[in-house]
VOPAGU-2260 file (C-alpha; in pm, 1 decimal, decimal comma):
REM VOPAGU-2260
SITE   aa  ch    i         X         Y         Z
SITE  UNK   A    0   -2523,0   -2284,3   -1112,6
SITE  UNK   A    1   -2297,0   -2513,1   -1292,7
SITE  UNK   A    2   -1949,2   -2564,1   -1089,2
SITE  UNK   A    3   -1652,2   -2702,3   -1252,9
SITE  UNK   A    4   -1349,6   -2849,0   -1050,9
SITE  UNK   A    5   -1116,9   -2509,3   -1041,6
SITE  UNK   A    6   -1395,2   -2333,3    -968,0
SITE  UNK   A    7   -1461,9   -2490,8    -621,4
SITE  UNK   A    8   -1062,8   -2450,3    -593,8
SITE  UNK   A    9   -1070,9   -2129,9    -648,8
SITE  UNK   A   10   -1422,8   -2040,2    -443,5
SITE  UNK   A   11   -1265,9   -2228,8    -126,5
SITE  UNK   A   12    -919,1   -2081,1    -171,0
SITE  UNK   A   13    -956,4   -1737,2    -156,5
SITE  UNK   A   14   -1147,9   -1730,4     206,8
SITE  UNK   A   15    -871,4   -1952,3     315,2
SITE  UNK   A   16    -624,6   -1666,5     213,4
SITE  UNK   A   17    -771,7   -1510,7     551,7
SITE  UNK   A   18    -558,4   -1451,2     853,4
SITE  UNK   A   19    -635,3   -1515,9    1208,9
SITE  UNK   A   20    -729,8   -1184,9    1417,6
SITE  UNK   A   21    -688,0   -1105,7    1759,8
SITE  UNK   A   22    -836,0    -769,6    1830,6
SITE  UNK   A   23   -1162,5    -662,6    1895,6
SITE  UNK   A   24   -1483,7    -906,6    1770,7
SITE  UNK   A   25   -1621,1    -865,5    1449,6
SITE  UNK   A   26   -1981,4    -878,9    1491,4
SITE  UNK   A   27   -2250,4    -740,2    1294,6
SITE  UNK   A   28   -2377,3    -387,2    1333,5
SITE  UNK   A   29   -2263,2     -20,8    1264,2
SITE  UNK   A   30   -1863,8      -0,6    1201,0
SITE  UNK   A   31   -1701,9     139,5    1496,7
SITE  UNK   A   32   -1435,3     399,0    1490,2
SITE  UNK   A   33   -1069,4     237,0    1440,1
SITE  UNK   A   34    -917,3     362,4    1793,3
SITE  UNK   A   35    -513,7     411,8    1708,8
SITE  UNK   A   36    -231,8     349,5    1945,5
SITE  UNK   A   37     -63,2     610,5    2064,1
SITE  UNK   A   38     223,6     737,3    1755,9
SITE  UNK   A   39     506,9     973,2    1785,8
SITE  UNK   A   40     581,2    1062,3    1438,5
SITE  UNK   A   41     261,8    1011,2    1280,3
SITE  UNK   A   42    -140,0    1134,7    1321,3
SITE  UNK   A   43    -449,7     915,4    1245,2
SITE  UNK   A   44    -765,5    1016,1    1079,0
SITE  UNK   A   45   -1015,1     844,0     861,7
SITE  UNK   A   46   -1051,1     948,6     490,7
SITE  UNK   A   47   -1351,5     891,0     279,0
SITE  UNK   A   48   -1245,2     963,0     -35,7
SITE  UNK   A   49   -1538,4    1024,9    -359,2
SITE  UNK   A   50   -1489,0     706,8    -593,4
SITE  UNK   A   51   -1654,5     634,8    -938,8
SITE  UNK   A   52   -1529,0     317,1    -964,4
SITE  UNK   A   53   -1707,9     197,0    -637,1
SITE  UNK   A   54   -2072,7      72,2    -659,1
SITE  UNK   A   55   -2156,4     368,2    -350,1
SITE  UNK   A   56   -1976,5     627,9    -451,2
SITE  UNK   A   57   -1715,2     670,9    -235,0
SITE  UNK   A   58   -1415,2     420,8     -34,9
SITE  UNK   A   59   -1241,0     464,2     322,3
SITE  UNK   A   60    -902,8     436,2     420,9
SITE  UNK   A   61    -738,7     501,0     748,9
SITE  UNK   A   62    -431,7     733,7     666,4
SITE  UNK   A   63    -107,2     813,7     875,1
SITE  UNK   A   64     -26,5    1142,9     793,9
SITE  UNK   A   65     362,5    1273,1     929,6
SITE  UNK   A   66     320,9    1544,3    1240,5
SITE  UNK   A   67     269,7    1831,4    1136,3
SITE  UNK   A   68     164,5    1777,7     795,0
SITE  UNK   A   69    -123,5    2040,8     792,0
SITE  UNK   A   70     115,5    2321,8     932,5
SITE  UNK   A   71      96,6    2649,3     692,4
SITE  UNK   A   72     516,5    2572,5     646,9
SITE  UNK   A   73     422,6    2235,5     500,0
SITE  UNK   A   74     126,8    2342,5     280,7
SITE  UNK   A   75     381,1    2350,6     -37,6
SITE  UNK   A   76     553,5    1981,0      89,5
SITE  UNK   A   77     485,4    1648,5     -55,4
SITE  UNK   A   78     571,3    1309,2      80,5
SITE  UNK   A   79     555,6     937,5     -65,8
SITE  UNK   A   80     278,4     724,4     -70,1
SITE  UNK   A   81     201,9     398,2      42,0
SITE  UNK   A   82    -114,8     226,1      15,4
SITE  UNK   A   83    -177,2     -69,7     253,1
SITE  UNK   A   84    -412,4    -369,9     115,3
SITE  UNK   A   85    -559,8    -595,0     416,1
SITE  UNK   A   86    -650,0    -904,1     395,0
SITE  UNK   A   87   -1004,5   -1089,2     531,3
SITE  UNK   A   88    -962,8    -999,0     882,7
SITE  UNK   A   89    -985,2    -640,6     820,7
SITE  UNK   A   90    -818,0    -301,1     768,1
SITE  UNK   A   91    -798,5    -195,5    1148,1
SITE  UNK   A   92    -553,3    -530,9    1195,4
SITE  UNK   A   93    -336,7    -302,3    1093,6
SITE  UNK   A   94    -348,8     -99,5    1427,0
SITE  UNK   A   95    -457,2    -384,5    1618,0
SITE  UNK   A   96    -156,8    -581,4    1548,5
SITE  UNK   A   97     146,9    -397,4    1559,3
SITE  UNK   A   98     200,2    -252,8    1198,8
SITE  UNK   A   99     159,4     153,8    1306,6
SITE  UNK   A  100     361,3      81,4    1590,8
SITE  UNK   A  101     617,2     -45,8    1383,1
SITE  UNK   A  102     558,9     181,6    1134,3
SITE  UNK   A  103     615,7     503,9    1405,2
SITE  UNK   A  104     903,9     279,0    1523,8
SITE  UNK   A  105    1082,6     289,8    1158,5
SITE  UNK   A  106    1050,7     656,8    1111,5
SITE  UNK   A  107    1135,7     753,7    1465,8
SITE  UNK   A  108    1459,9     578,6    1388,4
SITE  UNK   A  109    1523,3     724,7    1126,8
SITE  UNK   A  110    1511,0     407,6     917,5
SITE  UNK   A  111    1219,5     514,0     676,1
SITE  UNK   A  112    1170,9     865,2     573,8
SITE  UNK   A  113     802,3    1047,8     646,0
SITE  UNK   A  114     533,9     887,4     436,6
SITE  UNK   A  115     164,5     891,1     369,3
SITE  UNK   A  116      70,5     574,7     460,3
SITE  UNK   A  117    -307,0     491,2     262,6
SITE  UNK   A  118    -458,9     210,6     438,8
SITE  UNK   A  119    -775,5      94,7     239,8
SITE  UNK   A  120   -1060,9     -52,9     341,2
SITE  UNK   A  121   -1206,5    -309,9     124,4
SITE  UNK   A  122   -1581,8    -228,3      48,7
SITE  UNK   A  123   -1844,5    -442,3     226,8
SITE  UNK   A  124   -1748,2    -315,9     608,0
SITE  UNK   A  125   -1535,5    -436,6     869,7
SITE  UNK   A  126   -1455,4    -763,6     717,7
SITE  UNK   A  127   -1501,1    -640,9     339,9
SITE  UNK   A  128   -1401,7    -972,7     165,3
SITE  UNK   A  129   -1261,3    -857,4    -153,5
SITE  UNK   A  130    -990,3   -1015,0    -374,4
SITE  UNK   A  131    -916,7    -646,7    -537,0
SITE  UNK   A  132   -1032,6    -738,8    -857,7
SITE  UNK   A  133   -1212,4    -488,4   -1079,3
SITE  UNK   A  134   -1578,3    -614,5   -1144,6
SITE  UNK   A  135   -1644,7    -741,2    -783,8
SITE  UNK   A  136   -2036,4    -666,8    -682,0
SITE  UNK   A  137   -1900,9    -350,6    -478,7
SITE  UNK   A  138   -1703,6    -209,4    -767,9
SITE  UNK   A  139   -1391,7    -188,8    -985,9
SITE  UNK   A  140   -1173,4    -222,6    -654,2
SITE  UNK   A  141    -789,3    -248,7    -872,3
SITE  UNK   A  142    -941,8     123,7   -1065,4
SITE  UNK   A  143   -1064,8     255,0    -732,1
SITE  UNK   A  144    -704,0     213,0    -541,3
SITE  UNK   A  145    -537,0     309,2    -873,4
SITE  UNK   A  146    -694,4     654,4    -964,3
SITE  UNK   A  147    -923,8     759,6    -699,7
SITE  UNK   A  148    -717,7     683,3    -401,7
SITE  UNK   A  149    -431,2     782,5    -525,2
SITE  UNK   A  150    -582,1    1068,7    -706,0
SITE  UNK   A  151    -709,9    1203,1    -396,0
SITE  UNK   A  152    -408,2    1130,2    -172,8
SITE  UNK   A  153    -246,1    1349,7    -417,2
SITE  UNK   A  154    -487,4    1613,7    -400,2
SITE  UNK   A  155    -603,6    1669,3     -55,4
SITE  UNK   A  156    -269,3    1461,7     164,7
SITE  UNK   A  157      -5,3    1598,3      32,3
SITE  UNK   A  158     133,2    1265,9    -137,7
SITE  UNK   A  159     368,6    1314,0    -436,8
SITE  UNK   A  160     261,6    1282,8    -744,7
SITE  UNK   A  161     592,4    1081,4    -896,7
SITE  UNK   A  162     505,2     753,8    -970,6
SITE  UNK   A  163     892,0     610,0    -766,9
SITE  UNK   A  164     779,8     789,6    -476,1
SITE  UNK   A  165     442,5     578,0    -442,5
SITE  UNK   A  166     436,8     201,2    -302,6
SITE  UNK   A  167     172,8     -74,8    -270,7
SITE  UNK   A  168     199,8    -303,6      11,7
SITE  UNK   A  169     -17,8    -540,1     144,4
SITE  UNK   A  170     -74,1    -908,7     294,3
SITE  UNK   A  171    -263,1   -1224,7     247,3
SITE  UNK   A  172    -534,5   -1173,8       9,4
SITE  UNK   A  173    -423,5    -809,3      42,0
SITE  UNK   A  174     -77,9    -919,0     -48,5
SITE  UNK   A  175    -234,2   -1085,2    -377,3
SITE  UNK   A  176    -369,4    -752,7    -463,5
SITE  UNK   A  177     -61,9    -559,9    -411,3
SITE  UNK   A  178     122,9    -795,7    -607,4
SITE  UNK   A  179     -69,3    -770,8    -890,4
SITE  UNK   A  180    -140,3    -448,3    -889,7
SITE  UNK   A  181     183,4    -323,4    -923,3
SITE  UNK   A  182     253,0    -547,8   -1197,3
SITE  UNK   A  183     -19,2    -436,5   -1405,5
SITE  UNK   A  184      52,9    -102,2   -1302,0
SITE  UNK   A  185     426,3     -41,4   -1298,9
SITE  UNK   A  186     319,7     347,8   -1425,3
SITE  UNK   A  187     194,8     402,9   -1098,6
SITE  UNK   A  188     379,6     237,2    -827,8
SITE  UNK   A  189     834,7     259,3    -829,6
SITE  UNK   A  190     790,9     -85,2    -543,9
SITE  UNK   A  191     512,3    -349,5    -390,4
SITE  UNK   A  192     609,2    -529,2    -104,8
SITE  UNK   A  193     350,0    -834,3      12,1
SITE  UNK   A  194     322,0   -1069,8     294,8
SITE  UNK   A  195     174,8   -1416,1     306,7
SITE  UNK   A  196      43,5   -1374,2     -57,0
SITE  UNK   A  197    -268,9   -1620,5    -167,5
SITE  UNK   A  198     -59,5   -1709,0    -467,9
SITE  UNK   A  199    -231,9   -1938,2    -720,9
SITE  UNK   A  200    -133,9   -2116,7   -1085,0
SITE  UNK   A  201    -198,8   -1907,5   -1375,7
SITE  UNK   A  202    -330,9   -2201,3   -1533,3
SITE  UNK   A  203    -687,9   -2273,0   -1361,5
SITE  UNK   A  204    -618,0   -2655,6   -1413,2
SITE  UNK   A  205    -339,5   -2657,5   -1172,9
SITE  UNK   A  206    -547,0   -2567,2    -933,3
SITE  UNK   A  207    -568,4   -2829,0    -675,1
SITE  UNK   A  208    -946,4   -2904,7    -604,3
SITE  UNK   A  209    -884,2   -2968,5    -256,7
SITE  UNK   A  210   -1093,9   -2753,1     -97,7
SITE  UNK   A  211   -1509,4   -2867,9     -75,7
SITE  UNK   A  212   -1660,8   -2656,2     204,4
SITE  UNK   A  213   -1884,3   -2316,8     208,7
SITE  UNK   A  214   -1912,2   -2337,2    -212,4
SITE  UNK   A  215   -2252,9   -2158,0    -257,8
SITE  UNK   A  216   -2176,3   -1881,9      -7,8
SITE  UNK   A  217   -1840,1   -1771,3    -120,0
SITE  UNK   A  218   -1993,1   -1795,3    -503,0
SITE  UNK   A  219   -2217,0   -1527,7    -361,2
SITE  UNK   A  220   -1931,9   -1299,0    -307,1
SITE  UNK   A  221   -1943,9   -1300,1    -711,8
SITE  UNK   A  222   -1620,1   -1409,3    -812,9
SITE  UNK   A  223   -1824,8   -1592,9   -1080,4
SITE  UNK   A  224   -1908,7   -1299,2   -1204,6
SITE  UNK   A  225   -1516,9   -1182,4   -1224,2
SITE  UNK   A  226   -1410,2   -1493,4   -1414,4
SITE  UNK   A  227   -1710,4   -1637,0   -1524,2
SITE  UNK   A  228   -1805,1   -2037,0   -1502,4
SITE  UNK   A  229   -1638,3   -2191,3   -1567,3
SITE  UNK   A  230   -1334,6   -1985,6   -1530,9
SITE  UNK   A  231   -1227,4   -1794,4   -1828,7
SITE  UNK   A  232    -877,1   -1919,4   -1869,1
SITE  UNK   A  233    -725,5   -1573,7   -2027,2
SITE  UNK   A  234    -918,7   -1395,3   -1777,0
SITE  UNK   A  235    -796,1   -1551,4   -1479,9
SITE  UNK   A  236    -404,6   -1548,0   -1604,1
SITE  UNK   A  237    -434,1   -1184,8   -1639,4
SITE  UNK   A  238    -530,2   -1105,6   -1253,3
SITE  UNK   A  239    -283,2   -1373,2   -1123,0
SITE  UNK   A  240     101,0   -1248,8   -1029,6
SITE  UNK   A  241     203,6   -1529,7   -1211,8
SITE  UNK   A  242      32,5   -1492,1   -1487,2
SITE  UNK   A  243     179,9   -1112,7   -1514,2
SITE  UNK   A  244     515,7   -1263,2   -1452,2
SITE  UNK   A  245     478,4   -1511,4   -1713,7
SITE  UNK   A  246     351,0   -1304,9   -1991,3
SITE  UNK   A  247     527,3    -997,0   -1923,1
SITE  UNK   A  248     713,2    -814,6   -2181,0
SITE  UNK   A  249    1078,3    -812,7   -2147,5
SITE  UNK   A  250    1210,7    -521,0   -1898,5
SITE  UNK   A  251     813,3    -466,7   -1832,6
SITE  UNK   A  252     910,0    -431,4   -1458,1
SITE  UNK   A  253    1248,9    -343,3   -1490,1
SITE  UNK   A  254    1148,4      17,0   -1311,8
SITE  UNK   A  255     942,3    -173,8   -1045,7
SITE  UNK   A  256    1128,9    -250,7    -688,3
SITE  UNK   A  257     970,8    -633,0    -573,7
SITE  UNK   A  258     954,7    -768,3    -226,7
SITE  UNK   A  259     811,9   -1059,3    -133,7
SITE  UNK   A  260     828,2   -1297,6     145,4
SITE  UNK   A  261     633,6   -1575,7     256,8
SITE  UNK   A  262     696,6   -1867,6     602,9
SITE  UNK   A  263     782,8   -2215,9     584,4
SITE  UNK   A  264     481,7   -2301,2     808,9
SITE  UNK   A  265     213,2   -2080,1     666,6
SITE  UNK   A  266    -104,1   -2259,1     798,6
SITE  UNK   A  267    -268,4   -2238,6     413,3
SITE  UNK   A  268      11,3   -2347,6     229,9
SITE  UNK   A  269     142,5   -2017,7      50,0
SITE  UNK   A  270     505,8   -2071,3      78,7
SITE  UNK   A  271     534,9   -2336,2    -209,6
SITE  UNK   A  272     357,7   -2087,4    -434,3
SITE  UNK   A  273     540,2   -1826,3    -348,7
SITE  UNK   A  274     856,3   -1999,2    -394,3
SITE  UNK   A  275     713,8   -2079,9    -751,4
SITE  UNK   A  276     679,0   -1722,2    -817,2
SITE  UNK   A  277    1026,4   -1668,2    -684,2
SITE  UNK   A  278    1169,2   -1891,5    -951,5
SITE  UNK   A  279     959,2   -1757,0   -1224,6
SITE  UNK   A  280    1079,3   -1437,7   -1166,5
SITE  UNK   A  281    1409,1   -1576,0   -1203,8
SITE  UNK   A  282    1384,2   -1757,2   -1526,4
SITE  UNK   A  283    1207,1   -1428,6   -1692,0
SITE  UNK   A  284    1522,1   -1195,5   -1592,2
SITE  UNK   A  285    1223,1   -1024,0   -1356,0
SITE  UNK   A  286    1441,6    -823,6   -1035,3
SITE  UNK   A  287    1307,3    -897,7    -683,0
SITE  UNK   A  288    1361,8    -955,8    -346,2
SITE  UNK   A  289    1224,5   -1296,7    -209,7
SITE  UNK   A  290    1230,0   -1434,6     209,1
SITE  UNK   A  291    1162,0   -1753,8     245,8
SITE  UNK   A  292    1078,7   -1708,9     635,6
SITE  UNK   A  293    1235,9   -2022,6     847,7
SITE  UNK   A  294     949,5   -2129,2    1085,1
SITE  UNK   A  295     723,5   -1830,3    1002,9
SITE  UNK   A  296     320,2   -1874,1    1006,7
SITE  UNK   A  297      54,8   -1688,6     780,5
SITE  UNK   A  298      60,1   -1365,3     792,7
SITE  UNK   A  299     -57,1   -1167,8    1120,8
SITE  UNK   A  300    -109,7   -1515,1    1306,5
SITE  UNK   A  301     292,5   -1528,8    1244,1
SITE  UNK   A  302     577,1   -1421,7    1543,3
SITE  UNK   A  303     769,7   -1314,0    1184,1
SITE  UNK   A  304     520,8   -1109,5    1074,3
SITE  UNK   A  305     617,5    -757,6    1267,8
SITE  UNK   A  306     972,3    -829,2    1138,2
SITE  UNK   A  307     891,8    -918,9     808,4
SITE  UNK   A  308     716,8    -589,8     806,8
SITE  UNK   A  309    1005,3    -400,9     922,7
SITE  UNK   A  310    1209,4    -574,3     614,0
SITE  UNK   A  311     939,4    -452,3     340,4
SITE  UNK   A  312     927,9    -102,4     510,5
SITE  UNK   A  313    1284,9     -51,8     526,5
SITE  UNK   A  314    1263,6    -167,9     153,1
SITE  UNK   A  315    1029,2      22,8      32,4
SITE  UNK   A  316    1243,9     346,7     178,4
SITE  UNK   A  317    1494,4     251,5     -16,5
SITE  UNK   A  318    1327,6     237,8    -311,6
SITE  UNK   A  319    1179,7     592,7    -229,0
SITE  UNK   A  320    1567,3     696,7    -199,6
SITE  UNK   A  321    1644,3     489,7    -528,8
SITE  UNK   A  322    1861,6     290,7    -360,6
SITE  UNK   A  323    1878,7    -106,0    -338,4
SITE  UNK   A  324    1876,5    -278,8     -46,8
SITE  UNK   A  325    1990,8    -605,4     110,1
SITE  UNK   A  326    1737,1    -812,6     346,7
SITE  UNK   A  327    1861,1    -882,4     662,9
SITE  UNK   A  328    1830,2   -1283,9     757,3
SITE  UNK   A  329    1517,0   -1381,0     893,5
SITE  UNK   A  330    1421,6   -1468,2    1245,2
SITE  UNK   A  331    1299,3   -1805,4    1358,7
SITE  UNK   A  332    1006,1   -1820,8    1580,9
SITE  UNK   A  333     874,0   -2136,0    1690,4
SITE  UNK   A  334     586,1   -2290,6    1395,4
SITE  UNK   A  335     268,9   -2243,9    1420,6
SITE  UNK   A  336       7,2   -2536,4    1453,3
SITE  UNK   A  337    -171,3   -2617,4    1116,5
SITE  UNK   A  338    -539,1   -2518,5    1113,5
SITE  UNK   A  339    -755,2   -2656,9     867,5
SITE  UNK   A  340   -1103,2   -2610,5     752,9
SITE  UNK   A  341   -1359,3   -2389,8     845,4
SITE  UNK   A  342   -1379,5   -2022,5     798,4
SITE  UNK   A  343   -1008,3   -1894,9     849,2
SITE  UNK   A  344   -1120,6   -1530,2     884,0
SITE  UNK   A  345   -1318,1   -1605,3    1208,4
């Protein structure tokens, strides 16, 4: 197989878009049950939902549903839907990390209004590596979030079916796939918020070939297939935020809420990227909210990241309420250390 320069790049990046996890190991062998922390506002359960666009029929997602939400008063109720993209070290860091307790923290506050809160898991198993890109080996991943998730989180968990009541969120790779799968889809989602996004150039040339390690296994994951090789150039711009951002027609987003941060010491380098993005926005007229984290790391490996979740969910609730809102100044934890080479996900 024939590599060209951007297509190493690219191959190296994208499992360097991984973020460290501290919970339980990751070894191979049957997937365990997630086990949830305790939640005051919200019950647990794992949904398979049936999916055409996935290569086994069918997709999981761990879904907080509000108390009470199979009651025979609530049969006729609907709430708003959010759908939660992970990134390489797995849906359950969700749990395992802080982000239910937060999120039971929010709405027991009062500071985010009952939700369904969709969090999918990637095909492959516990550390399902995708990049949410349809034509991945597993599937059309961006169709199977788009209509069958939501299609069934409509049907059978009492989501609303108004297109400003549902929200994308995600981070790392998973914020990637948020990102750009709002922007391709402003029909379906009213806001997107994303964390430590893998942000690259549009323009495969700009991509700095820095990266030489583990080539032949992540071409295995078939990203080749997705773009070809070497990488079609239209192709790629049209799965890349900054691409969508570039190319965009005029008001394309204009009913689309944007949040994105990123941290100053993000171990892979995202923050200059996402700063690009940031600007872009601005010279195309394109609304959005933007942190630029002081001192904050990559993603769940950051002290910010808890917070910066609280900012996007408070954000997203006010886009639910159609309401702008202002982000609150960062916080400062101490950097992280720089870790380099390697598999980041381990």
């Amino acid at each position: 197989m024939r590599l060209s320069t951007f297509t190493v790049a690219l191959v190296l990046a994208l499992p360097l878009a991984a973020q460290r996890g501290d919970g339980p190991p990751r070894g191979r062998g049957p997937r365990p049950q997630a086990s949830p922390v305790e939640l005051k506002n919200f019950d647990f359960r794992e949904v398979e939902f049936a999916s055409k666009n996935l290569a086994d029929g069918s997709g999981r997602m761990g879904v907080y549903l509000p108390k009470g939400a199979g009651d025979e008063a609530n049969k006729d109720k609907t709430w708003p839907l959010v759908v939660w993209l992970h990134g390489f070290g797995g849906y359950e860091e969700f749990q395992w990390q802080g982000g239910s307790k937060t999120l039971d923290e929010l709405r027991g506050k009062g500071e985010i209004p009952d939700v369904v809160f969709a969090a999918f898991e990637a095909p492959g198993g516990r550390r399902g590596r995708s990049v949410y890109v349809n034509g991945e080996r597993s599937g059309k991943i961006e169709d199977a979030i788009v209509q069958d998730l939501i299609g069934h989180a409509v049907k059978e968990l009492h989501a609303s079916p108004d297109r400003a009541q549902h929200a994308i969120m995600g981070v790392s790779i998973g914020g990637f796939g948020a990102l750009k799968i709002a922007m391709k889809h402003p029909d379906v989602f009213g806001a997107v918020a994303a964390h430590s996004s893998a942000i690259f150039a549009d323009d495969p040339d700009k991509l700095p070939p820095q990266f030489q390690p583990q080539i032949a296994r992540y071409m295995q994951m078939g990203l080749a297939e997705v773009f070809g090789n070497p990488i079609d150039k239209v192709k790629w711009a049209a799965e890349m935020p900054m691409g969508l951002a570039r190319s965009a027609p005029k008001d394309a987003f204009a009913k689309l809420r944007i949040y994105f941060d990123a941290g100053t010491e993000d171990r892979y380098g995202f923050a200059a990227p996402n700063t690009e993005l940031s600007k872009l926005m601005d010279e195309r007229g394109i609304a959005h909210t933007y942190r630029l984290v002081e001192g904050g790391g990559h993603a769940w490996g950051s002290d910010s990241m808890l917070d910066n979740l609280r900012q996007s969910l408070r954000f997203v609730a006010a886009a639910f309420a159609g309401k702008d809102v202002e982000s609150k100044p960062a916080a400062t934890p101490a950097a992280e250390p720089a870790r380099t080479g390697g598999d980041a996900g381990k």
